[in-house]
C-alpha positions in Angstrom: -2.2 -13.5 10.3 -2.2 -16.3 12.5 -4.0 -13.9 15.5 -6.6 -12.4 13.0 -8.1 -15.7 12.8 -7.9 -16.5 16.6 -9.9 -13.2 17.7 -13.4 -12.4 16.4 -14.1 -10.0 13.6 -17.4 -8.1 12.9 -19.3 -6.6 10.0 -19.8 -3.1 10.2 -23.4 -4.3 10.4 -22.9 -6.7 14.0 -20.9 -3.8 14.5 -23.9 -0.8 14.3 -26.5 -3.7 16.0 -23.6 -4.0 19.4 -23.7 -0.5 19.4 -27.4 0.6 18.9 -27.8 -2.1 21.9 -25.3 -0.4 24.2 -26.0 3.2 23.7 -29.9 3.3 23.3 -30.3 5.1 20.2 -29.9 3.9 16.1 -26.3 3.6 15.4 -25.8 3.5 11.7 -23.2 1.0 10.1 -22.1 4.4 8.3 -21.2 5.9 11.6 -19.3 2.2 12.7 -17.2 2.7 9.2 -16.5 6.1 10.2 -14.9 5.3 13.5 -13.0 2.3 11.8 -11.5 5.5 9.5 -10.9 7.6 12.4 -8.7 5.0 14.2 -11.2 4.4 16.9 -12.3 1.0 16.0 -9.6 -2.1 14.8 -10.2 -2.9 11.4 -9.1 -5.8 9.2 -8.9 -4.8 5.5 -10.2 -8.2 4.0 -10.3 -7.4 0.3 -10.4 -4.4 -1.7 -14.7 -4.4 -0.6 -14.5 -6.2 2.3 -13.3 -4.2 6.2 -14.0 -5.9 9.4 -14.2 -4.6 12.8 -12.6 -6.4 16.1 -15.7 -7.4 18.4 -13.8 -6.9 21.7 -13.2 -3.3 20.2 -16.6 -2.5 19.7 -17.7 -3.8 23.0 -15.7 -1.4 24.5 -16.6 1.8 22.8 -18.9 4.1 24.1 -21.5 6.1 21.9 -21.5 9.6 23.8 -25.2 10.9 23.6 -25.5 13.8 21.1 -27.1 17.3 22.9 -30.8 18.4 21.9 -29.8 21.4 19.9 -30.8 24.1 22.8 -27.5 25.7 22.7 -27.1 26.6 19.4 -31.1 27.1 19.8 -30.4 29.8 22.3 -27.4 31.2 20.4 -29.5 31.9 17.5 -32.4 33.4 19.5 -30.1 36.5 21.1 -29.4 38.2 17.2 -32.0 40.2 16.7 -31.7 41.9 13.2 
């Protein structure tokens, strides 16, 4: 428990604030809990309420831009029906 405490732990609120910074659009602290389920993110379970993120973790993560929606755009366009 001893290196918990020695490295620096996040809300998932820090958490979506380092990230909207980073990557230029809103990140949601839904989204930040999200990738702390998927594996992507370190988390500390404090309580049964309570999950905390590892800052150097989230530093280092990288938000991939989402598309505009043309392809799916242009794939609807071609049915004609």
């Amino acid at each position: 428990m001893a290196r918990k405490q020695q490295e620096e732990w996040i809300s998932s609120t820090q958490a979506a604030e380092i990230l909207t910074a980073r990557s230029g659009h809103i990140i949601s602290s839904d989204y930040v809990r999200q990738l702390g389920r998927n594996g992507k993110l370190t988390t500390w379970q404090v309580d049964l309420r309570t999950k905390l993120y590892l800052k150097s973790d989230v530093e280092a993560y990288t938000v991939k831009p989402r598309g505009d929606g043309s392809v799916r755009q242009a794939a609807r366009s071609k049915k004609v029906g």
